[in-house]
PDB file with one MODEL, atoms N, CA, C and O in Angstrom:
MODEL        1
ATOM      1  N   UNK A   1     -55.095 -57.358  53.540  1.00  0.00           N
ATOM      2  CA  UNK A   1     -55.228 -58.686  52.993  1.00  0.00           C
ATOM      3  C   UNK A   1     -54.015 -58.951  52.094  1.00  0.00           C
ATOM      4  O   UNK A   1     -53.489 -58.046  51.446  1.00  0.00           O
ATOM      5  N   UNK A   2     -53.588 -60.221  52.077  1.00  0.00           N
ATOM      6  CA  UNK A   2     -52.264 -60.497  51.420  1.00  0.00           C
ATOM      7  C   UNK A   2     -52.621 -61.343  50.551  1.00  0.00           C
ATOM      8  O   UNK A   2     -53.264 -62.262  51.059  1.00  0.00           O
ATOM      9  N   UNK A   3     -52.400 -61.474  48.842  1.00  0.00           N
ATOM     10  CA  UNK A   3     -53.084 -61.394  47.895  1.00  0.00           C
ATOM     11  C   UNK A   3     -51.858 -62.328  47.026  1.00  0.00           C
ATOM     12  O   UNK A   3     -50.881 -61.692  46.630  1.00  0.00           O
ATOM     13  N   UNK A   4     -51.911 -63.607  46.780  1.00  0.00           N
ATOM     14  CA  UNK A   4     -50.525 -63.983  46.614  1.00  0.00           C
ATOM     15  C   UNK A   4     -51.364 -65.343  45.031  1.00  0.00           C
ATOM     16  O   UNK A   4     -52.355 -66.070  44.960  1.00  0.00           O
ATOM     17  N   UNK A   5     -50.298 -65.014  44.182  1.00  0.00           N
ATOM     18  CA  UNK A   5     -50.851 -66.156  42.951  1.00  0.00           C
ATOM     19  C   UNK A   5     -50.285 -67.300  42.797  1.00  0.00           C
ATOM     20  O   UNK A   5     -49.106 -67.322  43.149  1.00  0.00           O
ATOM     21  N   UNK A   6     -50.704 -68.240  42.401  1.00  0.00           N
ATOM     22  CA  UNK A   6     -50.086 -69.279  42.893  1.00  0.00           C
ATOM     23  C   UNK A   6     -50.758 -70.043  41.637  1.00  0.00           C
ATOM     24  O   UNK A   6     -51.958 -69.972  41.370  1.00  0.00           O
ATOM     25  N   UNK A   7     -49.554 -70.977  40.715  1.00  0.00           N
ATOM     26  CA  UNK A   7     -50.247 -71.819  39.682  1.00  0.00           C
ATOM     27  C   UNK A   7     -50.576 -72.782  40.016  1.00  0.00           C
ATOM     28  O   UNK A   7     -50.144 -72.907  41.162  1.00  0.00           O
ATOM     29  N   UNK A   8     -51.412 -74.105  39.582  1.00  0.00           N
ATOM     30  CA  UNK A   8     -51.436 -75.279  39.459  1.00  0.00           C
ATOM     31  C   UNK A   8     -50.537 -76.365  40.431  1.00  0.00           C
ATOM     32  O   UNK A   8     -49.363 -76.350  40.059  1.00  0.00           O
ATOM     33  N   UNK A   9     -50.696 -77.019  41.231  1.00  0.00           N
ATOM     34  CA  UNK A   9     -49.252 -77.923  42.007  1.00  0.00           C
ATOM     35  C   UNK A   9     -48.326 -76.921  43.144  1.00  0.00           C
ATOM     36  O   UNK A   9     -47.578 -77.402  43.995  1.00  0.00           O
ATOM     37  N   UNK A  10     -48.542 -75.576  42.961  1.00  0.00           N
ATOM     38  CA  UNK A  10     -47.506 -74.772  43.750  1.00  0.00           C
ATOM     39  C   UNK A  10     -48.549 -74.778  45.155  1.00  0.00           C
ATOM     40  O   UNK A  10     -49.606 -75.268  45.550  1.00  0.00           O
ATOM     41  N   UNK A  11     -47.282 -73.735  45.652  1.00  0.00           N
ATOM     42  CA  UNK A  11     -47.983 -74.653  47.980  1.00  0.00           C
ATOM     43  C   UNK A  11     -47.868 -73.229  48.138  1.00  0.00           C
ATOM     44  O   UNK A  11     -47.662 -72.527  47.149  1.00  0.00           O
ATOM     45  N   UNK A  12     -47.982 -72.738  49.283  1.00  0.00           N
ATOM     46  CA  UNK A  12     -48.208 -71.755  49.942  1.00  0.00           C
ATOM     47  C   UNK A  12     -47.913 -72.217  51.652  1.00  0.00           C
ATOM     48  O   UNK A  12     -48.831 -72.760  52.266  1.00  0.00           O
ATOM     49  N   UNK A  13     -46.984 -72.033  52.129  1.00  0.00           N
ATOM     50  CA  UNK A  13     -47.028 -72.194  53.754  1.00  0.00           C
ATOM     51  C   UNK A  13     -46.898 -71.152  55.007  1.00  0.00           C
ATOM     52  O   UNK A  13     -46.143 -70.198  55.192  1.00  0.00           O
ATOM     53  N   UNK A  14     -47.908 -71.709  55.764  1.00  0.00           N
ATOM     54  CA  UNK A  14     -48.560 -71.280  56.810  1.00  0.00           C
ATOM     55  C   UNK A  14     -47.665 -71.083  58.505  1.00  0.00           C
ATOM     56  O   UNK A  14     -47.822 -72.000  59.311  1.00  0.00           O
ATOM     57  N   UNK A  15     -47.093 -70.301  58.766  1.00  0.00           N
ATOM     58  CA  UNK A  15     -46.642 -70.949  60.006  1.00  0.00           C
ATOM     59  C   UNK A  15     -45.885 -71.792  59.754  1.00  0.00           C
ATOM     60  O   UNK A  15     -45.373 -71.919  58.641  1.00  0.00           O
ATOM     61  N   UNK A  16     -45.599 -72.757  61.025  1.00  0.00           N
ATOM     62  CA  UNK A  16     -44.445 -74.106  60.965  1.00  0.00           C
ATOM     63  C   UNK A  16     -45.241 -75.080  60.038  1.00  0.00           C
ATOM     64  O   UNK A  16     -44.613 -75.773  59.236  1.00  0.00           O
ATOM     65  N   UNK A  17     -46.628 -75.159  60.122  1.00  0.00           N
ATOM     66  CA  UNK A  17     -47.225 -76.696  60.321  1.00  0.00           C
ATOM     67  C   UNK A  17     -48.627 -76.421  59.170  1.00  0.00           C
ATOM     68  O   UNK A  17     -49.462 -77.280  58.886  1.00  0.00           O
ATOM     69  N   UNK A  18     -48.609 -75.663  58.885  1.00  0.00           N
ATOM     70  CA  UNK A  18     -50.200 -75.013  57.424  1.00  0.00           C
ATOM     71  C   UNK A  18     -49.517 -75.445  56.382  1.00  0.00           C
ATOM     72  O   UNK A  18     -48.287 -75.405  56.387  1.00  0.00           O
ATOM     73  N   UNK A  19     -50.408 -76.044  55.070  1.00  0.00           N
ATOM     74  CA  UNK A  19     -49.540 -76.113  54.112  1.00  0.00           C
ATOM     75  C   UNK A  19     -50.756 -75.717  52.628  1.00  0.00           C
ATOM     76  O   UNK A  19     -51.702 -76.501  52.698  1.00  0.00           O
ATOM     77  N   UNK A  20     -50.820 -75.276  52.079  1.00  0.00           N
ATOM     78  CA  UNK A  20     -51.903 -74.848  50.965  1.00  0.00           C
ATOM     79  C   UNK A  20     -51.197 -75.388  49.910  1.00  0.00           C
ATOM     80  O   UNK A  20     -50.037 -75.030  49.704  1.00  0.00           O
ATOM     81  N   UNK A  21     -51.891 -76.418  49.035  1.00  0.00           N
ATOM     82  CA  UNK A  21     -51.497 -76.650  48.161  1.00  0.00           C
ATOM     83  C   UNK A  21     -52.584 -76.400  46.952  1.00  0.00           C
ATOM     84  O   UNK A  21     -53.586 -77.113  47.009  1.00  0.00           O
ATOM     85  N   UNK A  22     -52.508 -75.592  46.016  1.00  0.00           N
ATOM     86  CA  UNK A  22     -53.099 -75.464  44.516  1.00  0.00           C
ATOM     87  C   UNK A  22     -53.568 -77.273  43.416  1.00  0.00           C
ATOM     88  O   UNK A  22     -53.131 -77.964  42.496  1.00  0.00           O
ATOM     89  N   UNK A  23     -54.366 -77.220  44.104  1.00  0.00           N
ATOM     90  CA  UNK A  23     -54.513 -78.521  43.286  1.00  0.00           C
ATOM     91  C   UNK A  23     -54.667 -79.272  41.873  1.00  0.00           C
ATOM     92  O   UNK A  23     -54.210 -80.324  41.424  1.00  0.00           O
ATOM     93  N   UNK A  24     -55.938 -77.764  41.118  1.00  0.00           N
ATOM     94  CA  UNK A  24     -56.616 -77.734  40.196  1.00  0.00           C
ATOM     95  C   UNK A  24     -57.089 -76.267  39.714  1.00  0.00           C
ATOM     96  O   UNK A  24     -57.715 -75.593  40.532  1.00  0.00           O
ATOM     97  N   UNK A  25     -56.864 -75.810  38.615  1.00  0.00           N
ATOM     98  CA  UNK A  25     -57.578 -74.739  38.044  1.00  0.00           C
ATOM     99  C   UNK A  25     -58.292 -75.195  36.822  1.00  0.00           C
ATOM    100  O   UNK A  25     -57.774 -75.782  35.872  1.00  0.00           O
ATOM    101  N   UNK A  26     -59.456 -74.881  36.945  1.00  0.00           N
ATOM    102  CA  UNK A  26     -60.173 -75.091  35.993  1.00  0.00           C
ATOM    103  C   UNK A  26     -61.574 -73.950  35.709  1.00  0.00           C
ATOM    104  O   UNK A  26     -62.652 -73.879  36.299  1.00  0.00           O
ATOM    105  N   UNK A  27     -60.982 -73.081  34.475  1.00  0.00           N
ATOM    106  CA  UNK A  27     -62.073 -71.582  34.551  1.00  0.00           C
ATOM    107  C   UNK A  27     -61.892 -71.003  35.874  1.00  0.00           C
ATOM    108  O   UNK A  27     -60.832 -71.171  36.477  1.00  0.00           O
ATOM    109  N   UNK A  28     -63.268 -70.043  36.575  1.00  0.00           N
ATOM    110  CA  UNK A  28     -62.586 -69.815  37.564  1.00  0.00           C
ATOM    111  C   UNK A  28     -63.036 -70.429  39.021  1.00  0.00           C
ATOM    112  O   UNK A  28     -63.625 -69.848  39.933  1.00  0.00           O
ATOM    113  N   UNK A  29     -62.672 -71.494  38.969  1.00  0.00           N
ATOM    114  CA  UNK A  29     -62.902 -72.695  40.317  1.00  0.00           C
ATOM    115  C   UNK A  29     -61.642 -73.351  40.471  1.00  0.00           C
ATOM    116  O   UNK A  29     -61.057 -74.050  39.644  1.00  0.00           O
ATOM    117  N   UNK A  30     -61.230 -72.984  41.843  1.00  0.00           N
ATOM    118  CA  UNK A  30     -59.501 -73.549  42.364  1.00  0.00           C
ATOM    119  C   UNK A  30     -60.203 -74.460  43.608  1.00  0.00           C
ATOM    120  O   UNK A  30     -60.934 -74.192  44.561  1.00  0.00           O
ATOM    121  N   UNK A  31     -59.483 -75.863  42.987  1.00  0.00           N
ATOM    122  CA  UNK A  31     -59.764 -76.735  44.391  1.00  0.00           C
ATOM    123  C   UNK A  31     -58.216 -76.282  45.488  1.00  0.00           C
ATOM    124  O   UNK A  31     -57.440 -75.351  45.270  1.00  0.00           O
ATOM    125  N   UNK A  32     -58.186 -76.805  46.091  1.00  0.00           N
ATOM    126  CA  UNK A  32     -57.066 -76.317  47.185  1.00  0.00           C
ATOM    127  C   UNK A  32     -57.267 -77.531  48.148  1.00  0.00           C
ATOM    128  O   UNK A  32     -58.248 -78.097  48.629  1.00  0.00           O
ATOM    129  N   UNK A  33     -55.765 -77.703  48.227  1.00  0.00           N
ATOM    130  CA  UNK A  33     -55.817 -78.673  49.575  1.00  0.00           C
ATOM    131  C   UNK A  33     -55.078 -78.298  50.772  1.00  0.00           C
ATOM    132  O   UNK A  33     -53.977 -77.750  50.825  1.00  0.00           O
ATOM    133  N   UNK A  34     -55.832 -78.669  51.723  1.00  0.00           N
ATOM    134  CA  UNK A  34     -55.072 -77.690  52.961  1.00  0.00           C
ATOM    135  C   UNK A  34     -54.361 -79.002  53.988  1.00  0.00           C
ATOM    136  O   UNK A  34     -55.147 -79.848  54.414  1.00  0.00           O
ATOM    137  N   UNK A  35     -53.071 -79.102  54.300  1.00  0.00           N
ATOM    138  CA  UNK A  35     -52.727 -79.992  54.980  1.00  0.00           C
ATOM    139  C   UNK A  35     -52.084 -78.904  56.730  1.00  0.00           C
ATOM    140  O   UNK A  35     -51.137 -78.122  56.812  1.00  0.00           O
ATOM    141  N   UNK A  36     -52.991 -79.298  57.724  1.00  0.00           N
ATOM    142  CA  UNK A  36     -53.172 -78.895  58.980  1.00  0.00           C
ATOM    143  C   UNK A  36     -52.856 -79.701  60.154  1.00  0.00           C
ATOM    144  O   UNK A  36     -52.912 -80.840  59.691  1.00  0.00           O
ATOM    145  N   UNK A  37     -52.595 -79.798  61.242  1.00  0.00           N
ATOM    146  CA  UNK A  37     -53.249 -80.342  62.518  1.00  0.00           C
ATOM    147  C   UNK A  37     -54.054 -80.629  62.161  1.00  0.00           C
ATOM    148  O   UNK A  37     -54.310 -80.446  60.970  1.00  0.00           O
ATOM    149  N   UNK A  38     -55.085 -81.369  63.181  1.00  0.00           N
ATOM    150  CA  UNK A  38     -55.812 -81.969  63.433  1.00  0.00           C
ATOM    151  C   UNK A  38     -56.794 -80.832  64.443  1.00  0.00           C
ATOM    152  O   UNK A  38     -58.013 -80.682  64.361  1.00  0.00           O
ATOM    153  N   UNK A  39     -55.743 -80.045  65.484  1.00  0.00           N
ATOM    154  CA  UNK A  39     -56.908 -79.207  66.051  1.00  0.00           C
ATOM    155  C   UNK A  39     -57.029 -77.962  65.556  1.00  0.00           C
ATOM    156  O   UNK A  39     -57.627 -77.061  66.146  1.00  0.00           O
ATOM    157  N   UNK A  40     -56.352 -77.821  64.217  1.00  0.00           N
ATOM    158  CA  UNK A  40     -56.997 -76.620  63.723  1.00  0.00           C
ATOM    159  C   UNK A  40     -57.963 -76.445  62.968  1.00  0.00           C
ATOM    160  O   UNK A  40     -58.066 -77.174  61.981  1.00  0.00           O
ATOM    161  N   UNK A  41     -59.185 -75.168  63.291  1.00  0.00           N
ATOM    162  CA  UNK A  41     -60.596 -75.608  63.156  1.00  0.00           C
ATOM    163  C   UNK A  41     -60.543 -74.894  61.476  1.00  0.00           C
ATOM    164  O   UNK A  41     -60.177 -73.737  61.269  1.00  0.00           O
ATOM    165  N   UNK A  42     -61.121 -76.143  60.069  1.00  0.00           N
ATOM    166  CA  UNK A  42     -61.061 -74.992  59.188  1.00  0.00           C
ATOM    167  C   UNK A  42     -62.699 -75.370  58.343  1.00  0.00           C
ATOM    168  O   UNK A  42     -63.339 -76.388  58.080  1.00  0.00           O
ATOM    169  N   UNK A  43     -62.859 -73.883  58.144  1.00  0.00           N
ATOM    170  CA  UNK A  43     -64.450 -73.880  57.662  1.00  0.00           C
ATOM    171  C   UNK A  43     -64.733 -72.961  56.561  1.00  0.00           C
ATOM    172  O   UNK A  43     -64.435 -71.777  56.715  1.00  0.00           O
ATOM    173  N   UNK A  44     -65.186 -73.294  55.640  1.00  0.00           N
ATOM    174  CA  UNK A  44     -65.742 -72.373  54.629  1.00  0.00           C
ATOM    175  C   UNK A  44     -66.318 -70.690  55.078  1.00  0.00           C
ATOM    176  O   UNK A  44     -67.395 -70.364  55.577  1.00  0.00           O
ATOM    177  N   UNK A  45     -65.691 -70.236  54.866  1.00  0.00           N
ATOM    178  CA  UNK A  45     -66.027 -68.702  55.069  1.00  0.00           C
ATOM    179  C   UNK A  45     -67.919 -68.402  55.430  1.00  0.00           C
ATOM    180  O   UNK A  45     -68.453 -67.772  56.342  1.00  0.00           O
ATOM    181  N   UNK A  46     -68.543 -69.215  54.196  1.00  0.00           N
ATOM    182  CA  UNK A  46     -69.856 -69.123  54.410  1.00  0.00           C
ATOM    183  C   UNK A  46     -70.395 -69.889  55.386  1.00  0.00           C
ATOM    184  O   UNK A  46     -71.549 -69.674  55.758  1.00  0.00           O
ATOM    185  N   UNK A  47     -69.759 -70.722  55.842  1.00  0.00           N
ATOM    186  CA  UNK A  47     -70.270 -71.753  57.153  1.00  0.00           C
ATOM    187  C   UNK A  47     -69.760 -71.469  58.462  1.00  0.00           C
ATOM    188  O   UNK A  47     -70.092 -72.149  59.433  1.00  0.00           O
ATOM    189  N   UNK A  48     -68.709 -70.180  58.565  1.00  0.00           N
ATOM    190  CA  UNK A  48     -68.375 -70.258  60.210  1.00  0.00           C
ATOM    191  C   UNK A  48     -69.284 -68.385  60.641  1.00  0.00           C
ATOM    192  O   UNK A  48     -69.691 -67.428  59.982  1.00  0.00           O
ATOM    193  N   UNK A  49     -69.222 -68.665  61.698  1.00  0.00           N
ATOM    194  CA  UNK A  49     -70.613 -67.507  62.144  1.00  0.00           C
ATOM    195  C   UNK A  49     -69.993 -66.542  62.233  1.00  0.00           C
ATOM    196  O   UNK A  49     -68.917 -66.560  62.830  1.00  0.00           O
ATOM    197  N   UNK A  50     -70.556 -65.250  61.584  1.00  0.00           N
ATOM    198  CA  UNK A  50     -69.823 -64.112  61.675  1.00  0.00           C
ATOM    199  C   UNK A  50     -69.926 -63.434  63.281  1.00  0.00           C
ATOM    200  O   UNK A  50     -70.754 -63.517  64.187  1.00  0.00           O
ATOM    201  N   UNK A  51     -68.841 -62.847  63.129  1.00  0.00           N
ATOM    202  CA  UNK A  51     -67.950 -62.556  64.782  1.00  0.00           C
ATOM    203  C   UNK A  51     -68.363 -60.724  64.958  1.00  0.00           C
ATOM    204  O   UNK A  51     -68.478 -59.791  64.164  1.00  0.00           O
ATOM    205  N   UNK A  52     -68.463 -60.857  66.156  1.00  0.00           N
ATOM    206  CA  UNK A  52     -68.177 -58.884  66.002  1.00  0.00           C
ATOM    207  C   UNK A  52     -66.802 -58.970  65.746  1.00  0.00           C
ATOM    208  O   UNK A  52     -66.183 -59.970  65.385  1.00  0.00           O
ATOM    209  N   UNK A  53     -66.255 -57.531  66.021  1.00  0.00           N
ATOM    210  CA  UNK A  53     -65.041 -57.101  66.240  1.00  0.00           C
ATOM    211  C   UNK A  53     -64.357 -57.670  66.787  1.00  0.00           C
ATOM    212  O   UNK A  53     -64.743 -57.847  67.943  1.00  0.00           O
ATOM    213  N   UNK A  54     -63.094 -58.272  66.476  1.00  0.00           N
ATOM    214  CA  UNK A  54     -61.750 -59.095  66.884  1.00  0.00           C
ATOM    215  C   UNK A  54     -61.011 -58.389  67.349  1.00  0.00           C
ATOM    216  O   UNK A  54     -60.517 -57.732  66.432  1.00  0.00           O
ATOM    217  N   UNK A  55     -60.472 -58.010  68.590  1.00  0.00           N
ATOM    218  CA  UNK A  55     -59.259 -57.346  68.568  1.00  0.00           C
ATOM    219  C   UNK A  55     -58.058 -58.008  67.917  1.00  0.00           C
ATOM    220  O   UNK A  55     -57.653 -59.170  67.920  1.00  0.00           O
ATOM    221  N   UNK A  56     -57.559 -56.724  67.277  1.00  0.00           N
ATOM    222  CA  UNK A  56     -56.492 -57.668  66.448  1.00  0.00           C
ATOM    223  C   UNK A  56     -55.431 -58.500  67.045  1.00  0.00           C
ATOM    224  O   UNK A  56     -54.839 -59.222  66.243  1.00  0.00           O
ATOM    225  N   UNK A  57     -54.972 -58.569  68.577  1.00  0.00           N
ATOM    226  CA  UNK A  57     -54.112 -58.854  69.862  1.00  0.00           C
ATOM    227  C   UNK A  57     -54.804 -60.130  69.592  1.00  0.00           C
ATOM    228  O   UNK A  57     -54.052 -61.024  69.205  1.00  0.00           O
ATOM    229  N   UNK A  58     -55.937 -60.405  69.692  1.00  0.00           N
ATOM    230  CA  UNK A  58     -56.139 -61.714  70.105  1.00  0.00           C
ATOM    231  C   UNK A  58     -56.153 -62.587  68.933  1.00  0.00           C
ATOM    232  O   UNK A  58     -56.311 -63.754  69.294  1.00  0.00           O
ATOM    233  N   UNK A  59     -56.032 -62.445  67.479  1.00  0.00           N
ATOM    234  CA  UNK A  59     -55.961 -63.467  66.955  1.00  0.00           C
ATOM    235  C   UNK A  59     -54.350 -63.767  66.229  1.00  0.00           C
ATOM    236  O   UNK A  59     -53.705 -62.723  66.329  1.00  0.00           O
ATOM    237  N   UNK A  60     -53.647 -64.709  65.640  1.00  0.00           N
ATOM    238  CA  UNK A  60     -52.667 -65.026  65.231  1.00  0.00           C
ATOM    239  C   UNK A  60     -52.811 -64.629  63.422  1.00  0.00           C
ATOM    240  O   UNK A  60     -53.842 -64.638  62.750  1.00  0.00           O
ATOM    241  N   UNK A  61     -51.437 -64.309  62.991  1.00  0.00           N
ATOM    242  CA  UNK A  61     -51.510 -64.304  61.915  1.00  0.00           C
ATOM    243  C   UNK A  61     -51.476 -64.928  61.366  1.00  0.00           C
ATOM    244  O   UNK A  61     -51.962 -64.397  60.367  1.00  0.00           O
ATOM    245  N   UNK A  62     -51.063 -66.615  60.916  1.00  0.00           N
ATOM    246  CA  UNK A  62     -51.428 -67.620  60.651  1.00  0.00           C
ATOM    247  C   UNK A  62     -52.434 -68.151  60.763  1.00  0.00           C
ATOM    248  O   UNK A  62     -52.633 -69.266  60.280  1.00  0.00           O
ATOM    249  N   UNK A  63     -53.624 -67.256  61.658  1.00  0.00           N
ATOM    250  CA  UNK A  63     -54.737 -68.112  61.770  1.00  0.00           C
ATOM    251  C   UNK A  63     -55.722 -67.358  60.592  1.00  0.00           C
ATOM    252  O   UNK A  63     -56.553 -67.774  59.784  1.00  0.00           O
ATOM    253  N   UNK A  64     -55.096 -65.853  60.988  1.00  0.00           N
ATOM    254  CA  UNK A  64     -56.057 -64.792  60.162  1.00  0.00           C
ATOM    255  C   UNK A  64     -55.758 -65.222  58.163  1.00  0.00           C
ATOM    256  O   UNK A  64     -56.600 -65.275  57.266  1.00  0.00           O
ATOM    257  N   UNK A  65     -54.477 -65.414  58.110  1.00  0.00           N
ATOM    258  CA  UNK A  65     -54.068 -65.410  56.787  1.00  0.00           C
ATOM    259  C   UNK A  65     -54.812 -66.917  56.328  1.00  0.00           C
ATOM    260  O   UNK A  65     -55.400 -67.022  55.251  1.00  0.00           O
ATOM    261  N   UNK A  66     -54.708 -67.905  57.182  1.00  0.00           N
ATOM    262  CA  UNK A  66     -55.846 -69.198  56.651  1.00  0.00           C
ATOM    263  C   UNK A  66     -57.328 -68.632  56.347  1.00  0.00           C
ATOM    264  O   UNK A  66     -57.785 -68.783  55.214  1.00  0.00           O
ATOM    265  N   UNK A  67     -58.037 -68.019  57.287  1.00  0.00           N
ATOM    266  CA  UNK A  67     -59.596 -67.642  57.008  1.00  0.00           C
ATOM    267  C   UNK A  67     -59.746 -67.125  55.693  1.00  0.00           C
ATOM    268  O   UNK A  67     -60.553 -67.446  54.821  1.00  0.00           O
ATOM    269  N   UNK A  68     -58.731 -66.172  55.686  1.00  0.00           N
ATOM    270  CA  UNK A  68     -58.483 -65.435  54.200  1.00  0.00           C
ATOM    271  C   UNK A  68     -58.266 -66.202  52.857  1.00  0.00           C
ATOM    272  O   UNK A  68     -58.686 -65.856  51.753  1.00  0.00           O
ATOM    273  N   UNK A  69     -57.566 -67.257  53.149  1.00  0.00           N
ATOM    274  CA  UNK A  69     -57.746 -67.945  52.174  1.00  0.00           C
ATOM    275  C   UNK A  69     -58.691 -68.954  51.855  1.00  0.00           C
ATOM    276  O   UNK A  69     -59.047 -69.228  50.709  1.00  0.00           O
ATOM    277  N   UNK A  70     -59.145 -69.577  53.039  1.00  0.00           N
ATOM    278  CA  UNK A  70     -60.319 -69.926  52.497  1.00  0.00           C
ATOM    279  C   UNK A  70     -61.508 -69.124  52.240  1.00  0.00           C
ATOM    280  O   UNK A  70     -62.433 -69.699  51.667  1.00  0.00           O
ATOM    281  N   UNK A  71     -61.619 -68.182  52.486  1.00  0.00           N
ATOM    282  CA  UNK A  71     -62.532 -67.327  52.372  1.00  0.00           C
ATOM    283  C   UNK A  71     -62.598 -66.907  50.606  1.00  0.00           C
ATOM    284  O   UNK A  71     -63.582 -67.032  49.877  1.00  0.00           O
ATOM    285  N   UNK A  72     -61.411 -66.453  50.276  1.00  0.00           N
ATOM    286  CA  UNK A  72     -61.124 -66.419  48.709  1.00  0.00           C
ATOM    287  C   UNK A  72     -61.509 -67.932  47.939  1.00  0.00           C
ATOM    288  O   UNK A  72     -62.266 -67.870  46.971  1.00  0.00           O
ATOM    289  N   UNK A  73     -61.076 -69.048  48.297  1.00  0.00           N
ATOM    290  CA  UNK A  73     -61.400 -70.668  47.488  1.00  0.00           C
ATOM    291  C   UNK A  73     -62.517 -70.242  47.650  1.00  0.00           C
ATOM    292  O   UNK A  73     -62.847 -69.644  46.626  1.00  0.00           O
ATOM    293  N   UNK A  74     -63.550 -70.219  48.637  1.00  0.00           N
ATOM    294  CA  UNK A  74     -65.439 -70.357  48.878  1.00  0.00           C
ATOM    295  C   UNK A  74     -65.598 -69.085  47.386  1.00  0.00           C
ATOM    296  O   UNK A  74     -65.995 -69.398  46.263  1.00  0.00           O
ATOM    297  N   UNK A  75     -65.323 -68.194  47.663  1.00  0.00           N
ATOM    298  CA  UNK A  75     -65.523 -67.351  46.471  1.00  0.00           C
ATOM    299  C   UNK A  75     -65.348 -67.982  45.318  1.00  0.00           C
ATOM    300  O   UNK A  75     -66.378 -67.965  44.644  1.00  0.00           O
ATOM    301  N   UNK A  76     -64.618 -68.433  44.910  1.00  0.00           N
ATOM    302  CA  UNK A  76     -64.097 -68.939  43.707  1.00  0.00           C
ATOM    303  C   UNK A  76     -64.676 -70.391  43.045  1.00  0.00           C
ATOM    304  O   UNK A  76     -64.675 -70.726  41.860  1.00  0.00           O
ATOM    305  N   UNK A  77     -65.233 -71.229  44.383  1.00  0.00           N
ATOM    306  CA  UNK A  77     -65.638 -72.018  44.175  1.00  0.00           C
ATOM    307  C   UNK A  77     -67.199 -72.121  43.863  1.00  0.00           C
ATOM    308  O   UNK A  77     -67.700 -73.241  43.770  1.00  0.00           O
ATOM    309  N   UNK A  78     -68.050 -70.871  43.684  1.00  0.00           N
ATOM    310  CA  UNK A  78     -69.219 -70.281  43.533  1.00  0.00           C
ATOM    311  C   UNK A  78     -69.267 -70.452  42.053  1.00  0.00           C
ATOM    312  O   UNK A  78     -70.233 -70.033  41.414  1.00  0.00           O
TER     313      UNK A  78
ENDMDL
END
């Protein structure tokens, strides 16, 4: 997992076309805005159905490093 800090207003980019932007910190709840495509599917960690085993071949790292981060905001946003 790649574990990266990021203040207030600062971005984070994804691939050509992902863009994470830090919106708000306030205590410990980070809003985040994610600017994407349109067909890329993005879902709260707690809302998309857990998977068996992925081979790691079949998924992208840009796709894996997005889940991850939203997966961390859903945490945070608890």
């Amino acid at each position: 997992m790649l574990v990266l800090s990021r203040k207030e207003g600062e971005k984070l980019v994804i691939g050509d076309n992902i863009v994470l932007t830090v919106n708000r910190i306030a205590g410990n709840r980070v809003a985040i805005g994610i600017e994407a495509p349109r067909e890329v599917s993005i879902k709260r960690g707690e809302l998309k159905p857990q998977e068996k085993a992925i081979p790691k071949a079949s998924s992208s790292a840009a796709a894996s490093m997005l889940e991850t981060e939203i997966a961390v905001a859903s945490q945070l946003d608890r």
